[in-house]
C-alpha positions as CSV (number, residue, x, y, z in Angstrom):
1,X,99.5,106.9,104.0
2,X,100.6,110.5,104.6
3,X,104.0,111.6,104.6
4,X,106.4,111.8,107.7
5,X,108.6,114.9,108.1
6,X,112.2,114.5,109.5
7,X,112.3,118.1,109.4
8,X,113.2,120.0,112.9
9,X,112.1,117.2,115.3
10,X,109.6,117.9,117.4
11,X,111.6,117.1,120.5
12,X,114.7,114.8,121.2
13,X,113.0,111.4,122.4
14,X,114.4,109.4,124.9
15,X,113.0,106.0,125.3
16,X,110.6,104.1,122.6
17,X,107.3,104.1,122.9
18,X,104.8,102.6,120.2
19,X,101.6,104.2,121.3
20,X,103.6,107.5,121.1
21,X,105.0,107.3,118.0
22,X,101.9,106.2,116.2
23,X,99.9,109.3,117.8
24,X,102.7,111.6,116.9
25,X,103.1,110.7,113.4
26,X,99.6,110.5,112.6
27,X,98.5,107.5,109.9
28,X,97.0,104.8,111.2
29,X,99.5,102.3,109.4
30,X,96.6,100.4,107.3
31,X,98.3,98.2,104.5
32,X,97.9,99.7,101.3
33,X,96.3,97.3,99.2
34,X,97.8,98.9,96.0
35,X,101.5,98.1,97.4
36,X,100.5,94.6,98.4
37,X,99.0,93.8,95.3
38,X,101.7,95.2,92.8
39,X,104.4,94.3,94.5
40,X,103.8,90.6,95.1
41,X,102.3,90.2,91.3
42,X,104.9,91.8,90.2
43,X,108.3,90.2,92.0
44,X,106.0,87.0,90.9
45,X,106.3,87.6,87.7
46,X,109.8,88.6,87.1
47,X,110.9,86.1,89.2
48,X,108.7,83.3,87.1
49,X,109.5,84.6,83.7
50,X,113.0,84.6,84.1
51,X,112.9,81.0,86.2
52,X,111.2,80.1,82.7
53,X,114.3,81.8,81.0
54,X,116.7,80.1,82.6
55,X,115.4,76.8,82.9
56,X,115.4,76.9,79.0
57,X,118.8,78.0,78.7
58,X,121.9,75.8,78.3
59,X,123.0,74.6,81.5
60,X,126.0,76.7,82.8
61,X,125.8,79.4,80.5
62,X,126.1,83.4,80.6
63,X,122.0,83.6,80.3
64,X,121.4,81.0,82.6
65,X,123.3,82.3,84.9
66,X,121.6,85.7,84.9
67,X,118.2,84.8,84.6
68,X,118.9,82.2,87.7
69,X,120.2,84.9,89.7
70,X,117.3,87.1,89.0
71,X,114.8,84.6,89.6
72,X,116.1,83.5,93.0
73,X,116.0,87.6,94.4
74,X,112.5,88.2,92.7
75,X,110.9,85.1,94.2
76,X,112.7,85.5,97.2
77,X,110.8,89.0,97.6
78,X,107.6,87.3,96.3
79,X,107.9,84.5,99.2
80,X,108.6,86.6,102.0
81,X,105.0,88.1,101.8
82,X,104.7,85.4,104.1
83,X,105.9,86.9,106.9
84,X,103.5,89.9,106.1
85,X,100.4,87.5,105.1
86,X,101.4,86.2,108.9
87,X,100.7,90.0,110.4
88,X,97.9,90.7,108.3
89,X,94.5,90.5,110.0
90,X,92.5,88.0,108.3
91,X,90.6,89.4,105.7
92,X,92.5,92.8,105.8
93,X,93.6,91.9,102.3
94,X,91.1,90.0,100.7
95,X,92.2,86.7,98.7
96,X,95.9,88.1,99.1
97,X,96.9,84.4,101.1
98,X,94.9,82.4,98.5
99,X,96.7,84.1,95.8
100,X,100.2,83.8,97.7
101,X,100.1,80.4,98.1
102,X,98.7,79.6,94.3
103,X,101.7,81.5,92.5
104,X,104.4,81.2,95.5
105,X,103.8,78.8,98.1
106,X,102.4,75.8,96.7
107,X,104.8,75.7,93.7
108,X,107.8,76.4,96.0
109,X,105.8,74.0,98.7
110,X,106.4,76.2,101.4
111,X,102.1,77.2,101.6
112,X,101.7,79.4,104.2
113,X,100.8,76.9,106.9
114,X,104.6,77.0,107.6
115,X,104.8,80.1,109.1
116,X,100.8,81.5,109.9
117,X,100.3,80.4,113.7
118,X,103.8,79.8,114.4
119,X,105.5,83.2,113.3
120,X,103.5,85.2,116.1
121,X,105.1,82.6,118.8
122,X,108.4,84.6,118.0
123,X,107.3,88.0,119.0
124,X,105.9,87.0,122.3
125,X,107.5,88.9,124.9
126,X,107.4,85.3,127.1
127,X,108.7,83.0,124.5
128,X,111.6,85.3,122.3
129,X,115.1,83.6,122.8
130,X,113.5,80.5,124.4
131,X,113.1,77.1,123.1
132,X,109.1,78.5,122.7
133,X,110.5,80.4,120.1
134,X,110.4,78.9,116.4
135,X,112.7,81.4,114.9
136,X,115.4,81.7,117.4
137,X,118.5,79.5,118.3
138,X,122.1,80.7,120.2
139,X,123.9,80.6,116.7
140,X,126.3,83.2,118.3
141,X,127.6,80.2,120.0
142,X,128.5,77.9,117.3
143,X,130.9,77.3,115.5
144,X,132.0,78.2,112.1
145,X,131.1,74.2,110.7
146,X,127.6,74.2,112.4
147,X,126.9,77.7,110.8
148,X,127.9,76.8,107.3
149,X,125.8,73.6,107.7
150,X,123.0,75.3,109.1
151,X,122.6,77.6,105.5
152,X,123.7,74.3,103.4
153,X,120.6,72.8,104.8
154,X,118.0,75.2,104.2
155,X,119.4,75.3,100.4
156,X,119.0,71.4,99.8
157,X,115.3,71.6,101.4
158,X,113.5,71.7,98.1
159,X,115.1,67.8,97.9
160,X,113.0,67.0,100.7
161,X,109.9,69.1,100.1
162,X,108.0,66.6,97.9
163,X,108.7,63.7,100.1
164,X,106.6,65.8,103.1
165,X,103.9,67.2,100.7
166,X,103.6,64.1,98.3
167,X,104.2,61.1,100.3
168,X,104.6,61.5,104.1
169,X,101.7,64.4,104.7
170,X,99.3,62.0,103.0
171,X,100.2,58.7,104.9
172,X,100.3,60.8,108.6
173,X,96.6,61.0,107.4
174,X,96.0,57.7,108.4
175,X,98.5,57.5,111.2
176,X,97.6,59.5,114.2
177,X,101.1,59.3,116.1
178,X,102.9,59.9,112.7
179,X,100.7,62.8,112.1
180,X,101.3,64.0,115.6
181,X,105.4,64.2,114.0
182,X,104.4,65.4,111.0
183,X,102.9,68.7,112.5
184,X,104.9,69.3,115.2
185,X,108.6,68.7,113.4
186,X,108.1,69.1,109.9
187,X,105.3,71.6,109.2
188,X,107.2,75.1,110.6
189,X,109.9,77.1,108.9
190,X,111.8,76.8,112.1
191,X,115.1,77.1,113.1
192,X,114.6,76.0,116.3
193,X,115.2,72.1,116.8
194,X,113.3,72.2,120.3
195,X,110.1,74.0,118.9
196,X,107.0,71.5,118.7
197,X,104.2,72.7,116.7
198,X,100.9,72.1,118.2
199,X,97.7,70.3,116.5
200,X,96.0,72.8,114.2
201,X,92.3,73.3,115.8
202,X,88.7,75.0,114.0
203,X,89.6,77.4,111.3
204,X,93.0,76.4,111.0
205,X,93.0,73.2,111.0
206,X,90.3,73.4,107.9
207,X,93.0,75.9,106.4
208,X,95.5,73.3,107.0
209,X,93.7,70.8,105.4
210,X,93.2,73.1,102.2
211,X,96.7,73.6,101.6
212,X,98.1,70.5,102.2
213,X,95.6,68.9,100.0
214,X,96.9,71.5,96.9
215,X,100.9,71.0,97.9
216,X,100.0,66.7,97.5
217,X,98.1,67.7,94.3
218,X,101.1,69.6,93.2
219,X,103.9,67.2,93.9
220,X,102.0,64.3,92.2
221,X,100.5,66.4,89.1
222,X,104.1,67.8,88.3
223,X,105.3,63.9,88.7
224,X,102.8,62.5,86.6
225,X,103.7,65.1,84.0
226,X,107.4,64.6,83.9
227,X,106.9,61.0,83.6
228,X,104.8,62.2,80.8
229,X,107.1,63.8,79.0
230,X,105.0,67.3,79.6
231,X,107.7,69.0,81.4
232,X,111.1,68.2,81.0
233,X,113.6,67.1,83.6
234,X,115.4,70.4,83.3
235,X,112.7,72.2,84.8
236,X,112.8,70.3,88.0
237,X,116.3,70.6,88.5
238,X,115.9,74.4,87.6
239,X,113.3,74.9,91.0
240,X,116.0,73.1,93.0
241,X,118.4,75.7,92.3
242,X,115.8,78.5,92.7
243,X,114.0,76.7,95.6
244,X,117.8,76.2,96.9
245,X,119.0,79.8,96.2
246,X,115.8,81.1,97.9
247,X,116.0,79.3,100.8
248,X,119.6,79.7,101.2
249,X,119.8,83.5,100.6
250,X,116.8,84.0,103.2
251,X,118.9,81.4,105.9
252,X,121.7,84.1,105.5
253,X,119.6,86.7,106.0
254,X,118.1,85.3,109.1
255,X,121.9,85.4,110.7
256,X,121.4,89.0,110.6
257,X,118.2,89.5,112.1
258,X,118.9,88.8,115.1
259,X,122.2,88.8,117.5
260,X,121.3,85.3,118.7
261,X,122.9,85.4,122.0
262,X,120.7,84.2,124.7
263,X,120.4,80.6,125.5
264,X,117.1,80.1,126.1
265,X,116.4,82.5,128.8
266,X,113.4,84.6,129.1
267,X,114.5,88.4,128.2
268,X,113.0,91.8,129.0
269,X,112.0,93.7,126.4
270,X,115.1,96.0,126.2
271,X,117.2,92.8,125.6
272,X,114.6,91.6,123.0
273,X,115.2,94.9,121.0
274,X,119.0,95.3,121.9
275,X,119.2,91.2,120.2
276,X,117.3,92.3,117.4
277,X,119.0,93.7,114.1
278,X,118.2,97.0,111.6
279,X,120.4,96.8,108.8
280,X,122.1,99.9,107.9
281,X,122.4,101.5,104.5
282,X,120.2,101.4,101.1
283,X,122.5,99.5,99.3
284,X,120.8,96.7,96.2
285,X,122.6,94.0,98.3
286,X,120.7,94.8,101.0
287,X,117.1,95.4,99.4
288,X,117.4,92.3,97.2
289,X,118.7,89.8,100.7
290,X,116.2,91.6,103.0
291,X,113.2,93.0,101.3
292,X,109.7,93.5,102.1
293,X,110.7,95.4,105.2
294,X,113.0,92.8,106.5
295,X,115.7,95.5,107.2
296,X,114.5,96.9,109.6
297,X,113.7,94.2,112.0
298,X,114.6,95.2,115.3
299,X,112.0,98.0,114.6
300,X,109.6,95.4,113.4
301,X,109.7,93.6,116.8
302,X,108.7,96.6,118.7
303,X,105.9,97.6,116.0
304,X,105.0,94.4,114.9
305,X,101.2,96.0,113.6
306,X,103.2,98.6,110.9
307,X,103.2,97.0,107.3
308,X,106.6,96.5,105.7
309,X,105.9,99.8,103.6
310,X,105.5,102.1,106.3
311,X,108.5,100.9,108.4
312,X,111.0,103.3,106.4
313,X,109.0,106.4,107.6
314,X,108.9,105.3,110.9
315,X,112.7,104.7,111.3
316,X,113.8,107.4,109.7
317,X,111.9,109.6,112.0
318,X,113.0,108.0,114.9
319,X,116.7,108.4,114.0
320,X,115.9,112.0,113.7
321,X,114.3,112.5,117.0
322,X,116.5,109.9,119.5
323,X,119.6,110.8,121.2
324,X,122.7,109.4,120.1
325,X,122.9,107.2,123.3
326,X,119.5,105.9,122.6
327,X,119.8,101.8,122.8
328,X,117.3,101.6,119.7
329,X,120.2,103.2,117.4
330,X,122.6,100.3,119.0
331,X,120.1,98.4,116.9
332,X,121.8,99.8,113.7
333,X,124.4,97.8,112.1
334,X,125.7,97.0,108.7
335,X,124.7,93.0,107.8
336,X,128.6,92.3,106.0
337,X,130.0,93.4,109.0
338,X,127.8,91.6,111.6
339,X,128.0,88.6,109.7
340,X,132.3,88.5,109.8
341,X,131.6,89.3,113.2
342,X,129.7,86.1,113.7
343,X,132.0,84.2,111.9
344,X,134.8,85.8,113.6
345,X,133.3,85.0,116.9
346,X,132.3,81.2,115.5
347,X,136.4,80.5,114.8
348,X,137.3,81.8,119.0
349,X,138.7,79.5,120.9
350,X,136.5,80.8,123.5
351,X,133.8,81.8,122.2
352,X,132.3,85.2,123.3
353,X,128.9,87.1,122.8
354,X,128.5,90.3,121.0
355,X,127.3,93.1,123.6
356,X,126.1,96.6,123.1
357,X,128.3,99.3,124.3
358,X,127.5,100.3,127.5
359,X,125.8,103.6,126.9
360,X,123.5,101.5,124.1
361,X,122.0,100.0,127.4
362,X,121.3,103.3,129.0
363,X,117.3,104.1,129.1
């Protein structure tokens, strides 16, 4: 991956354009297999050793504490690779899902099946903001008790994880309408309550099959060896704090990655990019709740093909080279600040949406 300079643009750019910026800066934004690799091994491992740490720590205390905290940012990091294993061309990475969803996905039970086939449905240019779209809801238009719900849930998921893996995957086996359910509602890390799944078909569906078979495998082997006396009960109700913080901390995240204003109405594409959210600053709050790229993902919705490591070099130069009344730098906000917004906006009596100032909408 060669180097961008932000050195004396090369002209002041006035609209986006992703076949433009790719020719001008020059790499062909392969993922780098090194970055892929370490990075996902790694956040694994830190975040697995000190799960191990904690869980064997009293209860409550200083250490457990720490190593909880530090477990729940490196796995989160770890499961977010699978919004890039969604991106990645199959095979692009060889054995990189397999491995993901044998040290992440599976023992979190959230394989990949949740979110490769579904994730691209958000970045259709028909279906963003509509109830086509998984990973989209108008949460600018709730109220404060709905949002607060709506991250409470995602952290008390684990609870209900083995149920759908363990019991209630394997019985929609033998129940066709049930199994019809079980794909379309609970198989999608969705936000959406109107999004239905559709019936996995070929090469998916085989996929599908795989990794259901190894999260029922999962749920019954770690059963049979608690009842066993193999792994005590501590450990279980260590993954549902991790599992819990993980999923929690990413649900918070999500109400920053978008502006969630729209109700379901298609939108053009500079109302897709206006909605959509890079989060300003390179502060550690911000690289451990949005990692692997996630920062920037208004940018990521325009240049969906760029892996997470390259998006940095790409904004950067384009914050160099646009004019100040460009709309994509209307796309730069702090997270803290849009999330009190939110909130703020939640606790109106009439509630209001969040625009972009009127010379963000000028082209």
């Amino acid at each position: 991956m060669s180097d961008v300079s932000l050195a004396s643009p090369i002209r002041q750019r006035q609209t986006l354009n992703a076949g433009e910026i790719v020719k001008e800066i020059g790499p062909d934004f392969e993922p780098s297999r090194f970055i892929y690799w370490g990075d996902l091994l790694t956040s694994a491992l830190i975040g697995w050793a000190a799960f191990v740490i904690g869980a064997n720590a009293r209860f409550g205390s200083l250490l457990h504490v720490i190593a909880t905290a530090v477990a729940i940012f490196a796995l989160l990091r770890a499961a977010l690779f699978i919004h890039e294993i969604t991106h990645l061309k199959r095979g692009q990475i060889p054995g990189f899902e397999l491995v993901w969803n044998l040290i992440v996905g599976i023992p979190f039970m959230i394989p990949s099946l949740m979110y490769v086939g579904s994730h691209m449905d958000h970045h259709k240019r028909t279906a963003f903001g509509t109830h086509d779209d998984p990973e989209y809801a108008p949460i600018a238009h709730w109220s404060r008790p709905r949002i607060a719900a709506f991250v409470l849930m995602a952290a008390l998921v684990p609870l209900a994880l083995p149920l759908r893996w363990g019991v209630i995957g394997p019985l929609s086996r033998v129940f066709p309408r049930m199994r019809r359910f079980v794909v379309s509602k609970l198989s999608t890390l969705a936000i959406n309550a109107h999004y239905v799944r559709p019936m996995p078909k070929g090469e998916q569906r085989r996929r599908w099959d795989a990794q259901e078979a190894g999260a029922a495998a999962f749920v019954w082997a770690v059963f049979g060896a608690v009842l066993a006396g193999w792994i005590p009960i501590e450990w279980v109700v260590q993954w549902c704090i991790v599992g819990g913080g993980v999923l929690g901390v990413n649900q918070v995240r999500t109400l920053v990655a978008h502006g969630y204003q729209n109700e379901g109405e298609p939108m053009d594409t500079e109302a897709q990019l206006l909605d959509s959210i890079n989060l300003r600053g390179w502060s550690l709050l911000t690289g451990l709740v949005a990692p692997v790229g996630l920062r920037y993902h208004a940018l990521h919705h325009y240049l969906p093909f760029v892996p997470y490591h390259s998006l940095g070099l790409v904004h950067r130069r384009l914050i160099a080279e646009l004019p100040q009344n460009a709309p994509y730098r209307a796309t730069v906000r702090d997270g803290i600040d849009t999330l009190r917004g939110l909130w703020r906006n939640a606790a109106a009596p009439h509630r209001q949406t969040f625009s972009a100032s009127p010379a963000a909408r000028e082209l």
